[in-house]
N, C-alpha and C positions, 0 to 999 in steps of 0.2 A: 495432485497439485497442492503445494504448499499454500497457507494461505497468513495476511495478517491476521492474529486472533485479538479480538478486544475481549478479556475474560475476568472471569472472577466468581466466587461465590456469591450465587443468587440471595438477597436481601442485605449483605452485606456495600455499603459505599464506599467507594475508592476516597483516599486521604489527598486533600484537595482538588477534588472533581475530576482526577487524573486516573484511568486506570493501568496497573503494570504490564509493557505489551511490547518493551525491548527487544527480549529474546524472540516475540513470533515477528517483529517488524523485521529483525537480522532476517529469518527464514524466509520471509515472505520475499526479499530482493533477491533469494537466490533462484526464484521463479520466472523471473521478468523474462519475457520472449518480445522478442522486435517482429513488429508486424510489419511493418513498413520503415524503409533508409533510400537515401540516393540512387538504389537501382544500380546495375551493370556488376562487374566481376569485381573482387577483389575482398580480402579476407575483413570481415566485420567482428567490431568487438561490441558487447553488449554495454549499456550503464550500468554502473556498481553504484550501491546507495555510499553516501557520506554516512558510516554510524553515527547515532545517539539512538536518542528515542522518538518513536513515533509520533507526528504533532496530529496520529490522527485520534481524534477523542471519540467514545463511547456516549451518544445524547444523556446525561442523566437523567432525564426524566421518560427516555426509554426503557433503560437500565432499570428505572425502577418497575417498569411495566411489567418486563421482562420479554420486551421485543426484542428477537432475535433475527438475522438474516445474511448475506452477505452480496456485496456489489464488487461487481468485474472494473475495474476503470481501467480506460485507455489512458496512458500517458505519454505527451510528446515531450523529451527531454531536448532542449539547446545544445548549441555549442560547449555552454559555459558550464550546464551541468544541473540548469535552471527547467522546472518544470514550466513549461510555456503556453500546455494546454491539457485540459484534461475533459474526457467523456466516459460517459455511463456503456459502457460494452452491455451488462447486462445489469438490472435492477432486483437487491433485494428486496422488492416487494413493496415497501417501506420507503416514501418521501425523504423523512427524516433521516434516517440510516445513510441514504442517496447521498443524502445531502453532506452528510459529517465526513463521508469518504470524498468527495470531493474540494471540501472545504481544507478538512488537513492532505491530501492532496498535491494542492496547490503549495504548501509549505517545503517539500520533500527537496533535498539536495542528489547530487548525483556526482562521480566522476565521470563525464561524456562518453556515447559510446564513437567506435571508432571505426572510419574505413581504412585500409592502409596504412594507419596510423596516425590521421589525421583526424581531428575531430568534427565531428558529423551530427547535424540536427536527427532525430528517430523515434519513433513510436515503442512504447512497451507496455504490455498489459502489467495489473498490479490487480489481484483479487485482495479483496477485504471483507474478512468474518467478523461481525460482531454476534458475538455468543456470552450467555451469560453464566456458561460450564467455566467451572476451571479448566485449567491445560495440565494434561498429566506431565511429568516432569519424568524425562529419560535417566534412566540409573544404568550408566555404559560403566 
């Protein structure tokens, strides 16, 4: 399972309370599985994120602790493409972590997924790693 990685080298601070997490936010949407849609036959297409960057942040002053973990969240994505609801599938452990995944979360854009070709309110899980490892970087 792919997952969002919030990373970086430990003791170093990201340049404006932000840390770099583009490229695992791309990866991480090509994970999303729909738990639940409308039911009955007919060909389903999954949500696809709206690229940029991930609005979900790294707590800094977990960061600095050097709490690490990672939360499972449910996401219900709208018609529109709008996240409409979000829960805790599983907990990393950690409140605050919980909570930062949830919080950017709620920010996250979509192109809607679809029945028939019609657009359809749907559920899709979205795992998120905060880790305070770097990401080894692929040399293809």
């Amino acid at each position: 399972m792919q997952t969002i990685e919030q990373t970086g080298e430990k003791g170093s601070r990201p340049a404006g309370g932000t840390i770099p997490r583009a490229a695992a936010f791309l990866l991480a949407f090509l994970t999303l599985v729909a738990l639940a849609a409308c039911g009955g036959e007919g060909e389903l297409e999954q949500p696809t994120p709206l690229y940029g960057n991930s609005p979900i942040e790294y707590p800094l002053e977990l960061w600095d602790e050097g709490v690490e973990g990672a939360t499972i969240l449910r996401l219900r994505v709208d018609e529109r493409g709008q996240v409409d609801s979000v829960e805790i599938a599983e907990s990393s452990g950690h409140e605050g972590l919980d909570a930062a995944a949830v919080a950017g979360a709620r920010s996250l854009r979509f192109e809607p997924g679809r029945k028939d070709g019609k657009r359809i309110r749907m559920w899709a899980t979205l795992p998120v790693e905060f880790s305070t490892r770097p990401t080894p970087v692929n040399q293809d």
